[in-house]
C-alpha positions, 0 to 999 in steps of 0.5 A, a space after each residue: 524535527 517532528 514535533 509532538 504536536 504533529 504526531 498527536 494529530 496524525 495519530 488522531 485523524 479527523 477523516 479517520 472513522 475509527 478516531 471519531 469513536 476513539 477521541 472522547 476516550 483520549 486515543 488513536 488509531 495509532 497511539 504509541 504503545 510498546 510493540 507497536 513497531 514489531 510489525 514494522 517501525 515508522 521509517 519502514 512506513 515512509 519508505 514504503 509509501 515514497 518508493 515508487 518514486 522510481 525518478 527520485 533518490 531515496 537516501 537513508 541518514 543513519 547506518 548503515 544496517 537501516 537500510 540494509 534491514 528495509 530496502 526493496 521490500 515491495 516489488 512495486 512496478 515502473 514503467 519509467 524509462 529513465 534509471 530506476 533509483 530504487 534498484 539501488 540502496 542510498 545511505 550516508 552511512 553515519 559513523 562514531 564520530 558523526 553521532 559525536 560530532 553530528 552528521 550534518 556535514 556528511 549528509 551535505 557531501 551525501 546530496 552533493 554525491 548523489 546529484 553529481 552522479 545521478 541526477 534525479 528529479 528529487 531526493 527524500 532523506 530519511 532521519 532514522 532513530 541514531 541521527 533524530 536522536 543525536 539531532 542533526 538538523 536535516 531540514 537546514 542541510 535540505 534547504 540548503 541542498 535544494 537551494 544549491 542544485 535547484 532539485 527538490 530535496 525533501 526531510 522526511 522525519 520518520 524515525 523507527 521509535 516514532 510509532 508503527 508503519 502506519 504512521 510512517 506512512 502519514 508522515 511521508 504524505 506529510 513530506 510529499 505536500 509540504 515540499 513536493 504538491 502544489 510546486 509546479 503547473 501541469 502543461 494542461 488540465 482536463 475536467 477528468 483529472 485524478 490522483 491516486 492515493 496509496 496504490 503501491 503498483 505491486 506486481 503491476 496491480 495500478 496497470 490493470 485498471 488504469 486502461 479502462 479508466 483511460 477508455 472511458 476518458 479519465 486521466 491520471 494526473 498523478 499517482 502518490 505512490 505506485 508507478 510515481 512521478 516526482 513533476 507529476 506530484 508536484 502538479 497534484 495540486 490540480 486534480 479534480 479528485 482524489 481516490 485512496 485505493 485501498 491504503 487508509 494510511 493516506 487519508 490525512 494528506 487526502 483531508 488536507 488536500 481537501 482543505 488547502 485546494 478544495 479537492 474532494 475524496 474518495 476511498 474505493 478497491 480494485 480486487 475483485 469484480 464487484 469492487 472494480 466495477 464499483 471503485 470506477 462508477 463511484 470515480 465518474 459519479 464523483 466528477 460529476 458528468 452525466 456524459 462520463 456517467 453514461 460512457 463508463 457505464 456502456 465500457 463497463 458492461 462490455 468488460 464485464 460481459 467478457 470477464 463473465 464467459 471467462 469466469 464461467 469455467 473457474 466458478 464451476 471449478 470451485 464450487 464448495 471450496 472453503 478459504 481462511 484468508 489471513 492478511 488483515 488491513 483493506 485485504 481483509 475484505 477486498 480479497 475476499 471480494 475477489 474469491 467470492 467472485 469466483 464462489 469461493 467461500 471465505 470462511 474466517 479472515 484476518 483483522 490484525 492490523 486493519 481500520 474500523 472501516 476494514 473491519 465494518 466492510 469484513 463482517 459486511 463481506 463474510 456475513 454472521 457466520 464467518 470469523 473475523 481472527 484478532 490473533 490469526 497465528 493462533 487461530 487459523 489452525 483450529 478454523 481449518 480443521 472446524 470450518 473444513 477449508 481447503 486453501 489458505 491465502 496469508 503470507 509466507 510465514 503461513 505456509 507451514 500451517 497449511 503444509 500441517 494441514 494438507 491444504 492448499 496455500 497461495 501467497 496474496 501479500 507484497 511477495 507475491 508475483 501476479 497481479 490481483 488487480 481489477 478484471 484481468 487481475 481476478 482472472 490471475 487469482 483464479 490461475 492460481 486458485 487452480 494450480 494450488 489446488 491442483 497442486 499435489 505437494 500440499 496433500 503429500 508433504 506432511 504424510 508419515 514417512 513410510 518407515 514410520 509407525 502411525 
């Protein structure tokens, strides 16, 4: 069971900038408040964060309408060529009876099940808000479970009443370094070893990067959590650096990695041209190594000599385009990144759910006279019409403003199906740049029918 003790000190990060202002105050960046799960509870946090761990089984201890409500929210690629567990929904499925009688017992049967017929490298068990409630003491069964079948099976006690996604988040980096990191000992170290820390591998984001990187002579000793290993995480222990791309969620298990193996961090994006070359440079300065230094700088000049020519026809081809970007965390400025380097001009982005960090790099990005929206469902209408944009980047749910306001749109969350990711992934964004603004149904869908009286 997860103590309060424990959520107190996730919810009050010490590595977090935001919580440095906030503690003399007595809050956090993620205080428990009514709503604070609307945008996503606690177990849908962890899974999210663990998911990728296409070589484990991800098994639900609740209804089974938990896992019906959040499996496979993210198409988070693999390249694992085993059988990928995360194609398929695990659950012990609790009844009546178990929250009478307690689930122990069915969860037991669960684990036996799942490594009979599947055999993985590890099961994460979720406690949900029925089974942390009735109190079924997973940890015992997971002790118990490891010990039986000599497989990791790892507690994860993320329950939805808990607190928001972000939480879920930390307390799965939890999990993964008290029972996974620090497990096992890599075949071989090199003096260039990383770990990377919240890229989720959405639409193969972490693969477009990941072969420059591998040029200049950087070796990706594990990934927590896109595209991850269960026995390449046990070893992350080893690394020489860690980098959080992006996900701020993460930075607790990050300091504590700091703290318990001396391993230094540092947080960077890959979206955009500008940030990409930066995220890679800051890599090499932090390893230390001035041949290293010298060969990334020579890697990358030759890529971005070769992404320049390309983008020449795209920067030509929007010049003066407006954007309204709404999906607030780190895309709140790293997409923005992204479309300036195709001199796009992004007029008002959203910061609903980002870090005091995400916010201080927006106002950097977007400058004085660009809109930094709180409550973009309200706002990004009324910014459309008075900032004269010509393309809105949210998700789906937005669509419908954009339909009313005979603008393009482009869908830039977890749903979309292109990689936004480093050069090559900038060169797909300016694709469908230009096939939404090419596109002919944005300008003719909200016109009157011609029958009708305007």
């Amino acid at each position: 069971m997860i103590s309060r003790a424990k959520i107190k000190d996730l919810m009050n990060e010490s590595a977090c900038s935001h919580n440095k202002d906030k503690q003399a105050k007595g809050g956090g960046c993620d205080k428990v408040k009514p709503g604070l799960a609307a945008g996503g509870c606690a177990f849908d946090g962890a899974q999210i964060s663990l998911f990728p761990y296409a070589d484990a089984v991800h098994l639900v201890h609740g209804p089974q309408t938990c896992l019906g409500a959040s499996w496979e929210t993210r198409e988070t690629k693999t390249s694992y060529e085993g059988r990928d567990h995360t194609q398929m929904g695990f659950t012990t499925g609790i009844t009546t009876n178990d929250v009478i009688f307690g689930g122990d017992k069915r969860l037991s049967d669960s684990i036996d099940y799942v490594m009979q017929e599947y055999a993985p490298e590890a099961i994460f068990v979720y406690s949900t808000c029925v089974t942390a409630m009735v109190g079924d003491d997973i940890d015992m069964t997971c002790k118990l479970g490891s010990e039986k079948h000599h497989t990791p099976v790892i507690p994860v006690h993320a329950a939805g009443f808990v607190g928001g996604k972000n939480l879920g988040s930390r307390l799965a980096g939890e999990a993964v370094l008290e029972h996974l990191i620090g497990t096992k000992e890599p075949e071989f170290t090199t003096p260039y070893d990383i770990n990377l820390i919240g890229d989720y591998n959405v639409t193969g984001d972490m693969w477009q990067y990941l072969p420059i990187l591998e040029k200049i002579g950087v070796r990706v000793l594990s990934s927590l959590s896109g595209d991850g290993r269960v026995g390449n995480i046990r070893t992350a222990h080893r690394a020489k650096l860690n980098v959080i791309v992006c996900a701020k969620s993460l930075v607790t298990l990050c300091r504590k990695m700091q703290e318990q193996y001396d391993i230094p961090w540092i947080s960077v994006s890959f979206y955009g041209k500008r940030d990409t070359t930066f995220a890679i440079k800051e890599i090499v300065k932090a390893l230390g190594d001035p041949a290293l230094i010298e060969k990334a700088d020579q890697v990358l000049a030759e890529e971005e000599a070769k992404l320049e020519e390309r983008l020449k026809y795209y920067k030509t081809l929007f010049a003066g385009k407006k954007a309204v970007l709404n999906t607030g965390g780190n895309k709140a400025w790293s997409i923005a990144s992204g479309l300036q380097d195709l001199g796009i001009e992004v007029v008002a982005t959203s910061i609903r759910k980002s870090t005091a960090d995400d916010i201080a790099k927006a106002k950097e990005y977007l400058g004085e006279d660009g809109v930094l929206m709180k409550t973009p469902a309200s706002q990004q209408a009324k910014i459309i019409d008075e900032k004269g944009a010509d393309i809105l980047l949210a998700g789906g749910r937005s669509l419908y403003t954009a339909i009313k306001k005979r603008i393009s749109f482009i869908d830039v969350n977890q749903e979309k199906k292109r990689s936004y990711g480093g050069y090559d992934g900038l060169l797909n964004l300016a694709d469908d740049l230009k096939y939404a603004f090419d596109n002919p149904v944005f300008a003719n869908v909200a016109k009157s029918a011609p029958w009708e009286v305007v």
